[in-house]
C-alpha positions in Angstrom: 15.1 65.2 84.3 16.1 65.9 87.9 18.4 63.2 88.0 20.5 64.7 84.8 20.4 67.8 87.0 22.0 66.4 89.8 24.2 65.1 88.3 25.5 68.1 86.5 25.9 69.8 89.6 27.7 67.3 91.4 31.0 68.6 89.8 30.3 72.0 90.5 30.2 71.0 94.0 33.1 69.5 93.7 35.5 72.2 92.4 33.8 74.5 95.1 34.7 72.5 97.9 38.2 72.3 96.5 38.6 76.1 96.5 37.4 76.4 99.9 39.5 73.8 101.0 42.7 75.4 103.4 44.4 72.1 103.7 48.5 72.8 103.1 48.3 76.2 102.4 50.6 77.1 105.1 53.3 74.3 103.9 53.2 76.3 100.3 53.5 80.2 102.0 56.3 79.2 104.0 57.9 77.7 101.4 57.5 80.2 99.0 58.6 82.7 102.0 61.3 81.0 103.5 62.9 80.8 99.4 62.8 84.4 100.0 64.1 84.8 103.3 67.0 82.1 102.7 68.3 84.5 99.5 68.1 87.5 101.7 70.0 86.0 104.3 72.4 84.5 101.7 72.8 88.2 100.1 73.6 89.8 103.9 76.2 86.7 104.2 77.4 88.4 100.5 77.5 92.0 101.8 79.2 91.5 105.0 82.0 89.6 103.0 82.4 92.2 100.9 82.0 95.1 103.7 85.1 92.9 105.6 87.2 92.6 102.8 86.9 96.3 102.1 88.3 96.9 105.6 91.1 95.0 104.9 92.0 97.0 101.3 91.9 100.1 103.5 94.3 99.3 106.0 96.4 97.7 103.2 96.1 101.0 101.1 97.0 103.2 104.1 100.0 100.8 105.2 101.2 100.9 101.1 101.1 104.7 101.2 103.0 105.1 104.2 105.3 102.9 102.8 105.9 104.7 99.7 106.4 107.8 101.7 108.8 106.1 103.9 110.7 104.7 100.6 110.9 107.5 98.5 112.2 110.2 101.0 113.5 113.9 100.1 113.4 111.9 96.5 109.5 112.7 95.9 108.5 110.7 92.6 112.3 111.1 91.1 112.6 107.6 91.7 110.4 104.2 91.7 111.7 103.0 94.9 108.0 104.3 96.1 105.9 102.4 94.0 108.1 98.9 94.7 107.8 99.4 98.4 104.1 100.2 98.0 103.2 97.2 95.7 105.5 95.2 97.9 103.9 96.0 100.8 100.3 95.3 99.7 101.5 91.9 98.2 102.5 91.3 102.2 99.3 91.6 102.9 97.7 89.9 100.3 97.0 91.8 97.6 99.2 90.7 94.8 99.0 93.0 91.6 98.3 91.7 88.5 97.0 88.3 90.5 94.5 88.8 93.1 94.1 92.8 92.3 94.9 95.7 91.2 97.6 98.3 93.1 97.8 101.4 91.4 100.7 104.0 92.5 100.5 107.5 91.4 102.8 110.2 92.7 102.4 113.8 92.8 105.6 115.9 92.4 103.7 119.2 93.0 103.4 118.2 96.8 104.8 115.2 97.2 101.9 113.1 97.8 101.6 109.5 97.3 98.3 108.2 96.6 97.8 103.7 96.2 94.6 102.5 95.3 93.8 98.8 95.5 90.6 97.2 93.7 89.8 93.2 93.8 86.9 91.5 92.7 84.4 90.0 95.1 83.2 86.7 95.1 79.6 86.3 94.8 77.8 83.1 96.4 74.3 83.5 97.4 74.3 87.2 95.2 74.6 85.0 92.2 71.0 85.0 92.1 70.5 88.6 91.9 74.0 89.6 90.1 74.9 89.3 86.7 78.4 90.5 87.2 80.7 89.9 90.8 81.1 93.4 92.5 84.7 95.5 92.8 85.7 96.6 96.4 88.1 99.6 96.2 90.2 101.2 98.6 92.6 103.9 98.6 95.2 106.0 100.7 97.1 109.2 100.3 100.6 110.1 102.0 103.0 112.7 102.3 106.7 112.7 102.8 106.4 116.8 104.4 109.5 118.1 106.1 108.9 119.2 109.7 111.6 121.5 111.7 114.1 120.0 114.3 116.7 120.4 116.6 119.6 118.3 114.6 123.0 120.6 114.5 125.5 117.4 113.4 124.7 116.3 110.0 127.3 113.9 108.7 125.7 114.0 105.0 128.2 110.4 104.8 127.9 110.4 100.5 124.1 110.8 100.6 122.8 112.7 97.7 118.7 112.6 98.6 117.8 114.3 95.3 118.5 111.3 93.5 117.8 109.2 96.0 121.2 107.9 96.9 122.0 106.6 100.7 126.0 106.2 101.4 127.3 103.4 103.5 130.7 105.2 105.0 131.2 103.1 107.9 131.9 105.4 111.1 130.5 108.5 109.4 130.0 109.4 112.9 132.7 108.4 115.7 134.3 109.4 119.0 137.1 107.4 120.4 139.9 108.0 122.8 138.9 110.4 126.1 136.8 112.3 123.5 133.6 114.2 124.9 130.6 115.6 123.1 128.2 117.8 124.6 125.3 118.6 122.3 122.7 120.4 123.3 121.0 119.5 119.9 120.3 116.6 117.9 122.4 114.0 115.7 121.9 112.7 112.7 123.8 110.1 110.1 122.7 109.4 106.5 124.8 106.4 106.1 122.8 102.9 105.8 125.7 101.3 106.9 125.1 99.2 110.5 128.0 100.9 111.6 127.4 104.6 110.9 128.3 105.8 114.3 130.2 104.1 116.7 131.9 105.2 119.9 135.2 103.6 121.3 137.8 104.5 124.4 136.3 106.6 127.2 135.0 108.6 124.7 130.8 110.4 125.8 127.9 111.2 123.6 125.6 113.5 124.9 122.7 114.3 122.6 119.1 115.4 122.5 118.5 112.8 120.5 120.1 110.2 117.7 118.5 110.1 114.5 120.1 107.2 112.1 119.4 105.5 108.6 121.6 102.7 109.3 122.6 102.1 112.7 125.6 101.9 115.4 128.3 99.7 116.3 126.4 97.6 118.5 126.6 98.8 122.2 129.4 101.6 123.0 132.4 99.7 123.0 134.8 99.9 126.0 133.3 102.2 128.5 132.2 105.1 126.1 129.0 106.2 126.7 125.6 107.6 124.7 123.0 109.6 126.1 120.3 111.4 124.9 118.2 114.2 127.5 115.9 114.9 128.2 114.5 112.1 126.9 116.2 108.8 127.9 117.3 106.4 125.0 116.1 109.0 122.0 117.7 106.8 119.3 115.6 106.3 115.9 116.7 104.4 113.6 116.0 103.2 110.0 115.3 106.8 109.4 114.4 108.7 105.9 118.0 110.6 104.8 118.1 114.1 106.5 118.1 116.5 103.1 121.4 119.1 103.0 119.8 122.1 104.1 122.2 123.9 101.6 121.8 121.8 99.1 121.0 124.7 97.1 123.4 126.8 97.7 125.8 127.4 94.9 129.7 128.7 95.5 129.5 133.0 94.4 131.3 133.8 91.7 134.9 135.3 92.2 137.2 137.1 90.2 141.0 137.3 89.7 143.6 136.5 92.6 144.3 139.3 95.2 147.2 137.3 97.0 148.9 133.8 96.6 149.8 131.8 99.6 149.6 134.9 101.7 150.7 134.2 105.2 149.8 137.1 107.8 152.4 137.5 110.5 151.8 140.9 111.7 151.3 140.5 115.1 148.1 143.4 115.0 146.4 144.6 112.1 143.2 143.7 109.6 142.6 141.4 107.4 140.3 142.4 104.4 138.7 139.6 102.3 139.4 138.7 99.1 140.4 136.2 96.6 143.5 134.3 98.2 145.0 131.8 95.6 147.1 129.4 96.8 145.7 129.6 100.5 146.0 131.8 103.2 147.5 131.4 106.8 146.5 133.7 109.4 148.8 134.5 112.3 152.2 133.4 112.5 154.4 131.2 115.2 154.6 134.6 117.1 151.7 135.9 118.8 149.4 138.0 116.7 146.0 139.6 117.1 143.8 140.3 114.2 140.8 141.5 113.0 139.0 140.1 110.0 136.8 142.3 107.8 133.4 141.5 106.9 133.1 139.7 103.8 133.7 136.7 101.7 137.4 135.4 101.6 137.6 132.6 98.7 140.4 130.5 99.2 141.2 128.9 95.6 143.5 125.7 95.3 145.0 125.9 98.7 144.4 125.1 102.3 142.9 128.1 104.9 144.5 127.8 108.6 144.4 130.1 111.8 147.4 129.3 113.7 147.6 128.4 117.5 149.0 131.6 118.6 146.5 133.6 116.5 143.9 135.4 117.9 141.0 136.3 115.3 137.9 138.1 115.7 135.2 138.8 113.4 133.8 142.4 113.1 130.7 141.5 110.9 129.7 138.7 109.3 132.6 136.6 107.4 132.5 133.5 105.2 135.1 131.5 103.9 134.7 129.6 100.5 137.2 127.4 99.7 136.8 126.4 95.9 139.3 125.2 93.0 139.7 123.9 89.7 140.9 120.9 88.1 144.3 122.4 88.2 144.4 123.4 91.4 141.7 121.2 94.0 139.8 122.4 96.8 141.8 122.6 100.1 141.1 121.9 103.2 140.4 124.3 106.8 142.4 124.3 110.0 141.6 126.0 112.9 144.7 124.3 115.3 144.7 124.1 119.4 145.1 127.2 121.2 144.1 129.4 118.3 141.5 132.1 120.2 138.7 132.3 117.3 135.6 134.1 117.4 133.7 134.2 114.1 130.0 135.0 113.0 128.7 134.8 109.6 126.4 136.7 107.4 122.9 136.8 108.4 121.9 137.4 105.2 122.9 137.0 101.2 123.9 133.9 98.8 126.3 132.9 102.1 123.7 133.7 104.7 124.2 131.2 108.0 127.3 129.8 106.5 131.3 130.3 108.0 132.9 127.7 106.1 131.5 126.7 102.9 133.5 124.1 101.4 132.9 123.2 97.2 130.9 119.9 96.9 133.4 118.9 94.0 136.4 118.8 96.8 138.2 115.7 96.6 137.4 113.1 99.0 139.7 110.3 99.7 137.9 107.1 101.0 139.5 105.4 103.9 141.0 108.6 105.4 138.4 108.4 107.7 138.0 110.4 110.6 139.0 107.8 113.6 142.5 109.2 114.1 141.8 112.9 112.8 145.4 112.9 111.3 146.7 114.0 108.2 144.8 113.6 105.1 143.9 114.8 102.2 140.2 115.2 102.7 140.4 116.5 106.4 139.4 119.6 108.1 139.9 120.1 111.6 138.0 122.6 113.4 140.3 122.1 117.1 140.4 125.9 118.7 138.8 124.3 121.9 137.3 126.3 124.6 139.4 130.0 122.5 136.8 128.9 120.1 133.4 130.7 119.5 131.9 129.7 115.6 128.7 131.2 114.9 127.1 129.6 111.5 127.3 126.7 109.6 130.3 124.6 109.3 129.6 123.0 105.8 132.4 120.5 104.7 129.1 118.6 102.5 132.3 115.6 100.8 134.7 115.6 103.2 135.2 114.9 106.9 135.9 117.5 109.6 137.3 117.0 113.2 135.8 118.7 115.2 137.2 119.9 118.9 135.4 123.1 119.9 132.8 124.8 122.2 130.1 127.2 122.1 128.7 129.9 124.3 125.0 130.3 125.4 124.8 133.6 124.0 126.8 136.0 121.7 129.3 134.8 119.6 129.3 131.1 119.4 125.5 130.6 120.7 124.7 129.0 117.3 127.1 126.2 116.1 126.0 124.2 113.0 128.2 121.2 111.7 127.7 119.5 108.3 129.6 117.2 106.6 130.2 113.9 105.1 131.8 112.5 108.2 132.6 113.9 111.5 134.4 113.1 114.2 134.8 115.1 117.6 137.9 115.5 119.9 138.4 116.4 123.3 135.9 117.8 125.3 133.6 119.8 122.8 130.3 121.5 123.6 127.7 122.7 120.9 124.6 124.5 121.0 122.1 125.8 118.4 120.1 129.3 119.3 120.0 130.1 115.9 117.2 132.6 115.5 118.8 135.6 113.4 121.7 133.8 112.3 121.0 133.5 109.1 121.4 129.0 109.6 118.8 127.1 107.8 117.4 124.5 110.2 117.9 120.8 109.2 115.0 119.0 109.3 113.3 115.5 108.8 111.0 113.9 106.8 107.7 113.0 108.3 105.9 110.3 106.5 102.0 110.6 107.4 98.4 109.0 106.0 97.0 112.7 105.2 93.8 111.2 103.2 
């Protein structure tokens, strides 16, 4: 009987020492822990992958938004020149659409913001274990194309219409040449793309604030001309967004019936009242003459406006001149010639507020007249009274080229010289500045492309 006994306990013994029994315990936790630990670390190796590439879709985003700021311009979201650049410039730095990721472009017209947002799949390694699906990283960017004041007073416009996002390429839309000298106590500014938009030739000196280009110059000054810019040395941007026509909206005032035809005034005293002049109108004669011109608006319809050199012409109130036509009769031209003593100022206020000359956009423009020789041409206007010559307001010739020869004053009359048009060219010895506050001038500015978001 005992010896059955034993024998039954013997097992029991057995599977008792077994489950005391520590032996390799230690091999199986560590195992089992180091399983764990290895998919943690494999999931940080995930996460930081993913954390990385998320960096690199921001700075994409914000370098496509700029981009697309930079491309569209005073053309907001009227054209898709934005949304190639953008895409473009994310493919650049990896991010292809429609491959690799997804760029997506939206622009706002309401503000003219651009806003790119790029999404690409992660990869998932150690993650698999835990994910069912691989992750998205997004990243976006917002820009804005905002306008921002300046000190430009020479806008040669050079074909550029920036609401439909249209950049000329008038080579020279900016020159000097000959013994010609510029002194602008204001800034520059060319919208052709052309690599030759200004140039400078001769003897001929720039003087500028500054140099603001789409395209860019001729190379260095050729000959011994010379560019400067002050106060800050070598102020010359280029590849610029098109400077917007500050009168762009502007429209010519409507006029009514003819008052003269092809009047010529050769009084040698007297006023000059404005009116509808048909035909043109001449003011002074080859004799001597001093007048006075009347505050107003003179339209001069299908024929040329010129001040004669032995005139003398002051303003008493604020004058415009619109020179307009029709199909029948075209747009003329303004000439102010050597000698002429001129001192004009226009409204400050009204649909011709800021502007002396205001020239109809639809005036013919002859291309290759150019305005290197600032002879005779069909689409020239020369503004040469020299230092007789005190214009305060806009000269706005916005499709044809003016030649431009005269001076300002630092205050009064002639503080405030403004000079727009599709090219220009200066002659002589000229000197502009722009103290425009109560003038009735709209500033030019600039577009500033910034990452706002």
């Amino acid at each position: 009987m005992s010896r059955v006994l034993h024998q039954q306990t013997r097992p029991r013994t057995a599977l008792r020492r077994l489950a005391s029994d520590r032996s390799g315990v230690t091999a199986i936790v560590a195992g089992l822990g180091l399983t764990v630990l290895f998919g943690f670390a494999g999931a940080a190796v995930d996460v930081a992958y993913w954390l990385n590439a998320t960096r690199g879709l921001q700075s994409a985003a914000d370098q496509a938004a700029y981009s697309a700021a930079v491309a569209a311009g005073s053309s907001a979201c009227s054209s898709t020149t934005y949304a190639q650049q953008a895409r473009a410039v994310a493919a650049a730095r990896g991010y292809i659409d429609g491959q690799n990721a997804t760029v997506a472009i939206t622009c706002r017209s309401s503000d003219a913001t651009f806003r790119v947002q790029i999404d690409q799949g992660q990869p998932l390694w150690f993650t698999r274990l835990f994910l069912s699906s691989a992750p998205q990283a997004t990243a976006s960017a917002t820009s804005q194309a905002a306008a921002k004041a300046s000190d430009l007073c020479v806008l040669a416009l050079a074909g550029t219409n920036v609401d439909e996002g249209v950049i000329g390429t008038d080579t020279s839309a900016f020159w000097l040449n000959g013994n010609a000298s510029a002194a602008l106590h204001c800034g520059v500014a060319v919208d052709s793309s052309d690599n030759a938009s200004l140039s400078t030739g001769g003897t001929a000196a720039l003087s500028a604030t500054g140099l603001y280009l789409v395209g860019d110059m001729q190379g260095s000054p050729s000959g011994s001309s010379t560019i400067a810019t002050t106060p800050t040395a070598n102020n010359i941007l280029k590849s610029q967004i098109a400077v917007a026509d500050p009168y762009a909206g502007r429209m010519i005032p409507a006029y009514t019936s003819c008052t003269s035809y092809a009047m010529t005034t050769r009084s040698s005293s007297g006023t000059i009242n404005p009116g509808v002049f048909c035909g043109g109108l001449t003011i002074g004669g080859n004799a001597p003459s001093n007048l006075v011109l009347a505050p107003g608006t003179y339209f001069i319809v299908g024929g040329n406006l010129e001040f004669s050199s032995k005139v003398t012409a002051t303003s008493t109130g604020g004058v415009t001149f619109v020179l307009t036509g029709d199909a029948a009769h075209p747009t003329g031209s303004a000439t102010i010639n050597g000698n002429a003593n001129v001192t004009l100022s226009a409204p400050t206020t009204g649909p011709t507020g800021g502007m002396l000359f205001f020239q109809d956009r639809n005036a013919q423009f002859t291309a290759g007249g150019g305005t290197s020789s600032c002879g005779s041409g069909a689409s020239q206007n020369k503004i040469n009274g020299g230092s007789g010559q005190l214009l305060t307001g806009a000269l706005y010739f916005p499709n044809q080229s003016l030649c431009y020869g005269g001076n300002s004053s630092t205050s009064g009359a002639g503080k405030c010289t403004q000079i727009i048009a599709r090219q220009i060219s200066f002659t002589g010895s000229s000197d502009v500045k722009l103290s425009c506050a109560g003038t009735g001038v709209e500033p030019i500015t600039v577009t500033s492309p910034q990452v706002i978001k």
